[in-house]
N, C-alpha and C positions, 0 to 999 in steps of 0.2 A: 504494500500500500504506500509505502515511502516511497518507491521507485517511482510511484506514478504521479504523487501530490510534488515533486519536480519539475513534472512537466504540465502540469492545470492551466499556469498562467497563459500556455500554447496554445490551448484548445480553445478555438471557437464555436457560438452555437449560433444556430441558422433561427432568425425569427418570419413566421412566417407574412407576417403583416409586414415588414420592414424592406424597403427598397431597395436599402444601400446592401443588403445581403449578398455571399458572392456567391454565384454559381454553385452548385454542385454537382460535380465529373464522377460518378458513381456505377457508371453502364460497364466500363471497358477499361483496361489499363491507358495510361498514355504512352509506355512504350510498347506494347506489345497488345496482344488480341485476346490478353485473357479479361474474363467476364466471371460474375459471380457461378457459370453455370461451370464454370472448367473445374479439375480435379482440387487444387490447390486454391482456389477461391480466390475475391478480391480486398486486397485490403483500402481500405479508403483514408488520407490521411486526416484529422480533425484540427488541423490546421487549415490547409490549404483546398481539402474536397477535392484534392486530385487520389485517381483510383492510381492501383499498381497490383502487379501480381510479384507471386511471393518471389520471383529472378531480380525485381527490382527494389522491392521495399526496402531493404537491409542497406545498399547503397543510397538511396534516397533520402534514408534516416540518419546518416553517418555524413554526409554531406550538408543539411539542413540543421540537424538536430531537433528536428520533430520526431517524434518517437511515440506518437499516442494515435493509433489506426482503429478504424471498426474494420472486422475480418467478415465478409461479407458471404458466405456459401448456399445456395441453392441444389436441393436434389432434387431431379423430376423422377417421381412416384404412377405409376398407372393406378387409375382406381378400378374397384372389383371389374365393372364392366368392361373397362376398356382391356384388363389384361385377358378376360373372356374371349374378346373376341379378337386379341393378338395371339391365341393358344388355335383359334380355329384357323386365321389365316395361315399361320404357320404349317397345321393339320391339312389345308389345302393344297397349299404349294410343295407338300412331299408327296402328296399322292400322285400316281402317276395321269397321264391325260386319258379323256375317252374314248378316243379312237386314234387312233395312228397317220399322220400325216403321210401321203403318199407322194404326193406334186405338190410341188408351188409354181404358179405363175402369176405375171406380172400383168394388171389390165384387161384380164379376161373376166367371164363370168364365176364366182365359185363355186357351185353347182360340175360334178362330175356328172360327164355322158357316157 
C-alpha cells in the first residue's frame, strides 16, 4: 500500500461533466495492436489514459515514472445457446456430404442429363 500512496499524487481522474478532461486511449495499445481482448491484456496508464500492452508498459513506466495502470482483460465466453449450436455446426461439417460430386462445370445448367 506504501508503494502505491507514492504515486497518488500521478493519478488523475476523468470527470465526466468536465471539458477540460483528457481523452481517454483505452481500445488499443499505442505501440502495438494489442487490445483488452489479446492474451496478456491492456494496461491503461492513470496518468496519461494512454493504453499499452504488457511489451510496453514496463519501458513506458521507467521512462515516465508513472507506474499506477488499470490492467484491463476481457474473455469472450459462449452462452448455453450459442455453444449449442457451435457443437452442431461442428457435428455438421464432419459428416460426410450427401451424394458424391461427379462433374463440375462452369455456366451450364446443374441439372444432370
Amino acid at each position: 500500500m506504501e508503494e502505491l500512496r507514492k504515486h497518488l499524487s500521478k493519478v488523475n481522474v476523468i470527470c465526466a461533466s468536465g471539458a477540460s478532461s483528457p481523452p481517454v486511449y483505452k481500445d488499443e495499445c499505442v505501440y502495438s495492436y494489442d487490445n483488452p481482448e489479446t492474451p496478456t491484456g491492456l494496461y491503461v496508464c492513470l496518468h496519461s489514459f494512454l493504453g499499452f500492452g504488457e511489451a510496453h508498459v514496463r519501458e513506458y513506466a521507467s521512462k515516465t515514472g508513472n507506474a499506477v495502470f488499470l490492467h484491463i482483460k476481457r474473455e469472450k465466453t459462449l452462452k448455453k445457446d450459442e455453444s449449442a449450436e457451435q457443437e452442431k455446426k461442428e457435428a455438421a461439417a464432419e459428416a460426410p456430404p450427401e451424394s458424391k460430386i461427379t462433374r463440375l462445370a462452369i455456366g451450364v445448367d446443374g441439372r444432370l442429363q
